[in-house]
C-alpha positions in Angstrom: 14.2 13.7 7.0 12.4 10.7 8.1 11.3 12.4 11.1 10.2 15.7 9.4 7.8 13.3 6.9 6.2 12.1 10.0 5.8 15.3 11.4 3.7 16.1 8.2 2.1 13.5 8.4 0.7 13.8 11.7 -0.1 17.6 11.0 -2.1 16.2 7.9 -3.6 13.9 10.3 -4.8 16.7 12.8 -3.2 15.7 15.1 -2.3 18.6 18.5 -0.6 18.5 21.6 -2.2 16.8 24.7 -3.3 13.6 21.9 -2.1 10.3 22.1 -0.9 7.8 19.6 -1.4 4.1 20.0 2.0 2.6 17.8 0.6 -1.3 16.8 3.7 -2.7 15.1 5.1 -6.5 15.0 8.2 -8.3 14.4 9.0 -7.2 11.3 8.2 -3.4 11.7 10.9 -1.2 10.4 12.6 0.5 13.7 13.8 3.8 12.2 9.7 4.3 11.3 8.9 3.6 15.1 11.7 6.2 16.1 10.4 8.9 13.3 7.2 8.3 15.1 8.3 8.9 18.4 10.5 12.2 17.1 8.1 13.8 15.2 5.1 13.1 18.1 8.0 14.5 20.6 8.5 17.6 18.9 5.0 18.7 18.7 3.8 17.5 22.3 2.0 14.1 21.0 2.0 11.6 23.5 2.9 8.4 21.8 3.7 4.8 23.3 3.7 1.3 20.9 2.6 -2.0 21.1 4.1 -4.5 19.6 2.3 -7.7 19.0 4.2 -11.0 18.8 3.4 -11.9 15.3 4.3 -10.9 12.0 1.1 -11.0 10.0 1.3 -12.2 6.5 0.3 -10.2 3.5 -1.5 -12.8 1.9 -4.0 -13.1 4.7 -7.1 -10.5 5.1 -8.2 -9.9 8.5 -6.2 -11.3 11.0 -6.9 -10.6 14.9 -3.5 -8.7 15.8 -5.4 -7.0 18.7 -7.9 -8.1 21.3 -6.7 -11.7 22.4 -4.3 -10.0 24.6 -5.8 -8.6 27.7 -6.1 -4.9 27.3 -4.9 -4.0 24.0 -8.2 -3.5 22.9 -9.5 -1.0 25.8 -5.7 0.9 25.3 -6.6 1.5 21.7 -10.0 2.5 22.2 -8.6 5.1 24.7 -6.3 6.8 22.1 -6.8 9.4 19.8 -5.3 7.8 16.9 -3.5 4.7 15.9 -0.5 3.9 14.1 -0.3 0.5 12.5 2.6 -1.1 10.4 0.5 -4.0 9.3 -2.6 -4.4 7.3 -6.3 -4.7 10.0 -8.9 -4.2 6.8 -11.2 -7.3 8.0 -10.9 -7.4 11.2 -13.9 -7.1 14.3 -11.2 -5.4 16.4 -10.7 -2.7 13.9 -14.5 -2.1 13.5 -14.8 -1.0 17.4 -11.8 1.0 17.4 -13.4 3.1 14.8 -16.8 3.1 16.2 -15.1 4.8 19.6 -14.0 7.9 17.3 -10.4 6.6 17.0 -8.8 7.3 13.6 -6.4 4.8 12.2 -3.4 5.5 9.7 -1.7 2.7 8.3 2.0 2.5 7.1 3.0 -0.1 5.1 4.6 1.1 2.2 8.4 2.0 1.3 10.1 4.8 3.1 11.0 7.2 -0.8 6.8 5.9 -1.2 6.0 7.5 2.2 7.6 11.0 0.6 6.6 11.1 -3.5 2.6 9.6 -2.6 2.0 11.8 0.7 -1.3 13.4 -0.4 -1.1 16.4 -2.4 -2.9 19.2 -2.4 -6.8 18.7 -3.7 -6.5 14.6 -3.2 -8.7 15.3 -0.3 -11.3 17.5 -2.6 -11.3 15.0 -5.8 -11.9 11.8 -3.3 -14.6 13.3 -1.6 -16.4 14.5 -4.3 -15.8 11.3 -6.3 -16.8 9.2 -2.8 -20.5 11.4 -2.9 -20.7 10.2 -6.6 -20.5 6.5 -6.0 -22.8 6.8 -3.0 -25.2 8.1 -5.5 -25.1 5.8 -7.8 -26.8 3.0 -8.4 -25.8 1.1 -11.5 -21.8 0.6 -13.0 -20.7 -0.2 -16.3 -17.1 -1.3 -16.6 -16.1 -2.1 -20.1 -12.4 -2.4 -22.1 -11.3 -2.7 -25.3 -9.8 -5.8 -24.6 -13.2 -7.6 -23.7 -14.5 -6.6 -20.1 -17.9 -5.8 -20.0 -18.9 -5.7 -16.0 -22.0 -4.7 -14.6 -23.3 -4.5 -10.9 -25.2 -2.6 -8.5 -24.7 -0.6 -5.4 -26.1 0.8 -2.5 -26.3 -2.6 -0.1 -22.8 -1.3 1.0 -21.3 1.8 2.0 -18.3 3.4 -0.1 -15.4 3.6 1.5 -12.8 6.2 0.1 -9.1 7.1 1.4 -7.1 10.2 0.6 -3.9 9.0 2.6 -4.8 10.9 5.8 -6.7 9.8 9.0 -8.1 13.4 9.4 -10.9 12.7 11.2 -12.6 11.1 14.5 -13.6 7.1 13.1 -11.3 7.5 10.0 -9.4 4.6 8.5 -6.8 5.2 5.8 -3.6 4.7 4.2 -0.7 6.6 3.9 0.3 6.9 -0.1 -3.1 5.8 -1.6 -5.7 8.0 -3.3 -8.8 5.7 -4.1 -11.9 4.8 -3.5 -14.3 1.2 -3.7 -17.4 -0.2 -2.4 -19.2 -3.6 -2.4 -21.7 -4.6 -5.2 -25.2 -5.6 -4.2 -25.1 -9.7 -3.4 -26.0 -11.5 -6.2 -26.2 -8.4 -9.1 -22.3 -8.8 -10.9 -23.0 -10.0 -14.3 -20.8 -10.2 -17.1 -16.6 -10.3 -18.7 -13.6 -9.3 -17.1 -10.4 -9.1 -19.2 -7.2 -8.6 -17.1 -4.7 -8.5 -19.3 -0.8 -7.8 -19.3 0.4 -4.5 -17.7 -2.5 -5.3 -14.8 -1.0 -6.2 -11.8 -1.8 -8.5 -9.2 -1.2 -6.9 -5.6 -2.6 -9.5 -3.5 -1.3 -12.0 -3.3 1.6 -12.1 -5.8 2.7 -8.8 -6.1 3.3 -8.9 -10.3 2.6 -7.6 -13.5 0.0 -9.7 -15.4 2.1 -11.6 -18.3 -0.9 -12.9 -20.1 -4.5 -12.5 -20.7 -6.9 -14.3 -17.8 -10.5 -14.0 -18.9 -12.9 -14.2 -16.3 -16.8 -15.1 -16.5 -19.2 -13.2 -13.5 -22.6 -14.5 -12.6 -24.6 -13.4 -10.0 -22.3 -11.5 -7.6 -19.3 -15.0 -8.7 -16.6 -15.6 -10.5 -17.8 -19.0 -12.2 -14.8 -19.5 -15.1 -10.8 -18.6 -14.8 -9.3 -18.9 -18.2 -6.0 -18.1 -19.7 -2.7 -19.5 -19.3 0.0 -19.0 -15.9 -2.3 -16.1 -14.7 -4.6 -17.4 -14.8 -3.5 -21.0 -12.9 -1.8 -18.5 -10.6 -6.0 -17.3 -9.4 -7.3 -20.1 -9.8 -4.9 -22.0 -7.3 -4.9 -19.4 -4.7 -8.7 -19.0 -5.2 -9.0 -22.8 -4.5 -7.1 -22.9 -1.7 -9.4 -20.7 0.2 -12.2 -22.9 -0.2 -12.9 -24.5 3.5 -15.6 -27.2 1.9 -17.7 -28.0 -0.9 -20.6 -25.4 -1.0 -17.8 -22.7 -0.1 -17.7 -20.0 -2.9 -16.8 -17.2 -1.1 -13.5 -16.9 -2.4 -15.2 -16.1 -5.8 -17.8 -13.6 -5.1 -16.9 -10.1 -6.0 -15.1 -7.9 -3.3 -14.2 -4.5 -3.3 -14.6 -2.7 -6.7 -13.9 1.0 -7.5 -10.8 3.9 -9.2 -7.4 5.6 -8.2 -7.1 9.0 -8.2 -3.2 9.5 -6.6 -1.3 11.8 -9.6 1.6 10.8 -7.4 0.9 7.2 -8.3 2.5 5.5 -11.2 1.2 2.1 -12.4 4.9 1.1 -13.5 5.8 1.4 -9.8 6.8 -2.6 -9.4 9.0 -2.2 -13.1 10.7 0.8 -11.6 11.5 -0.1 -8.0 10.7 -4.1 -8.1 7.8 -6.0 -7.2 8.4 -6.7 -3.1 5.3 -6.2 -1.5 5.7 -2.8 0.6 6.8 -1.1 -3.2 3.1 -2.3 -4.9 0.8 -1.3 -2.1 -0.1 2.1 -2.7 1.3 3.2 -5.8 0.0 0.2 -7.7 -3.8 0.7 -6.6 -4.2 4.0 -6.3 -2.7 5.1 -9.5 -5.2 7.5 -11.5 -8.2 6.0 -13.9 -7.3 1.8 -13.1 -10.2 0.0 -12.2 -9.7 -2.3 -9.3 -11.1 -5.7 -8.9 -11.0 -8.0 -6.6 -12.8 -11.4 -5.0 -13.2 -12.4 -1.5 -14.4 -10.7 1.9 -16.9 -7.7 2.3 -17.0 -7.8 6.0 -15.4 -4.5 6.0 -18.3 -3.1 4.2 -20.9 -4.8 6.8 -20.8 -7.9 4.6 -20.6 -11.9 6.1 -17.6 -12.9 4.0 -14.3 -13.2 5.7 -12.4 -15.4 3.5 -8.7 -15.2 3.0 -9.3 -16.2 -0.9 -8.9 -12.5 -1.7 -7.3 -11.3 -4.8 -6.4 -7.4 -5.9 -6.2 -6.7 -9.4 -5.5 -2.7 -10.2 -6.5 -2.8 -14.3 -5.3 -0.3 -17.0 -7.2 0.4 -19.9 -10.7 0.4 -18.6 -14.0 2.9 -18.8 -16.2 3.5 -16.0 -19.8 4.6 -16.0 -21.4 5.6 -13.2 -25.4 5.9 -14.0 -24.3 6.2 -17.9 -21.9 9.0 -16.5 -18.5 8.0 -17.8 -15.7 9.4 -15.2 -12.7 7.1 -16.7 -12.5 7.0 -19.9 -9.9 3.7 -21.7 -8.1 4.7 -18.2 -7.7 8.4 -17.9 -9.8 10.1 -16.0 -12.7 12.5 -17.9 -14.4 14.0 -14.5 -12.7 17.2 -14.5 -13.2 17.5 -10.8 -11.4 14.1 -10.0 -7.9 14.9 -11.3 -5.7 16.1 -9.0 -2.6 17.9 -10.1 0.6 16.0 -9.5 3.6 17.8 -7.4 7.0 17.9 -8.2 9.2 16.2 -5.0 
């Protein structure tokens, strides 16, 4: 079975005989996913090698350099016509010029029953890219709750960046299992409340559901005030401990900030299956109508911050205007052309 999910996968992605896959995997890289690889890329007359770095990268640390200080690796990737990776490369330079060359990238880092119920379903693709075009049109977001968040920023200083679970095209990044999209707010123009409160989850670093209310206060493009009780010491430790000197506030400034729209997505995902890492990283963000907020880095979006003090917080409950267009409405989404009908598996 394992190999006939790949196989769909790799048809999803495009991919045709005579192309070649570039495997990056580590240490801790589950074998039988390598060897589904290899089966399913056999069967349809993929050429397909791996690389295996001598690491295993952590998952609470954003853009580490898995590729390029070892002679070659770099030039093999940039060669291929897709690569594979079983860790997380959002951040890094080396994943940048892979890209830039017209190599797509399709990360796997999620369980294997994940890899089956969230591959993308039919219209993910449609809803995403549709939703994408409105965010790159927009200009001004409202986020608000009835629990107290009142957010508002502006965009258009950074590109949006959207994934549909498939690296379909030449240059593409994405994610197998996810169905969401984000951008970057303009430096300096995130103003107002954020109220996370329990039933949110925190997905990096933690991996948990939210147990009590943190209240956040935004100022100019920062988070300037954590309150609340273990939550809230639980972000304001790890945010601290990014800091690398005194005039560092880079682990506060807003990060990525946009909506889910996987139907195969369920935001009870770390209730139901338990809260290890590889079971909260696609269902958990890409669950339709959260709101997801985060701090840190925005050197993925052509930004200068590459902090590790990055924190992802998939909210419930929120409304999201776009322009004074609401699309999510108290967390459901209201845009008919963004919901996706969910398939039975």
């Amino acid at each position: 079975m394992m190999a006939g999910l790949f196989r769909k996968q790799f048809e999803l992605c495009k991919l045709v005989r005579g192309q070649t896959i570039a495997i990056v995997s580590d240490l801790g890289t589950r074998r039988d996913y390598i060897q589904a690889a290899f089966a399913a890329a056999d069967e349809m007359g993929i050429d397909i090698y791996e690389m295996c770095v001598n690491m295993i990268p952590g998952w609470t640390k954003v853009g580490v350099p898995t590729i390029g200080q070892c002679k070659g690796t770099l030039e093999a990737l940039c060669a291929a016509d897709m690569v594979l990776i079983f860790h997380v490369p959002l951040f890094s330079k080396w994943l940048k010029e892979v890209m830039s060359r017209g190599v797509r990238v399709q990360m796997i880092i999620d369980a294997p029953d994940d890899l089956y119920q969230l591959q993308s379903p039919p219209g993910l693709k449609e809803a995403m890219l549709y939703a994408h075009d409105l965010y790159d049109k927009t200009r001004n977001v409202h986020v608000t709750s009835k629990a107290g968040t009142d957010l508002i920023y502006s965009r258009g200083e950074y590109p949006v960046m959207s994934q549909y679970g498939m690296a379909d095209e030449p240059g593409r990044f994405d994610h197998w299992g996810v169905g969401l999209l984000h951008t970057f707010p303009n430096e300096g123009s995130a103003n107002g409340v954020v109220v996370v409160c329990p039933g949110d989850i925190v997905i990096l670093p933690y991996c948990r559901f939210v147990q009590d209310e943190i209240r956040l206060e935004v100022r100019d493009g920062f988070v300037t005030k954590i309150e609340g009780g273990l939550d809230a010491l639980l972000m304001r430790d790890w945010l601290a401990e990014g800091v690398t000197g005194p005039d560092d506030r880079d682990p506060y400034a807003l990060s990525h900030l946009g909506w889910g729209l996987n139907p195969q997505a369920r935001w009870d995902a770390p209730a139901m299956y338990g809260d290890a890492p590889e079971r909260s990283r696609a269902a958990a963000r890409s669950f339709p109508g959260n709101f997801l907020f985060s701090t840190g880095p925005n050197s993925q979006g052509g930004g200068k911050r590459t902090t590790r003090g990055h924190y992802d917080l998939p909210m419930r409950g929120c409304t999201i205007s776009l322009d004074g267009n609401v699309v999510v409405e108290d967390g459901r989404i209201v845009d008919p052309r963004m919901i996706v009908p969910k398939v039975a598996r």
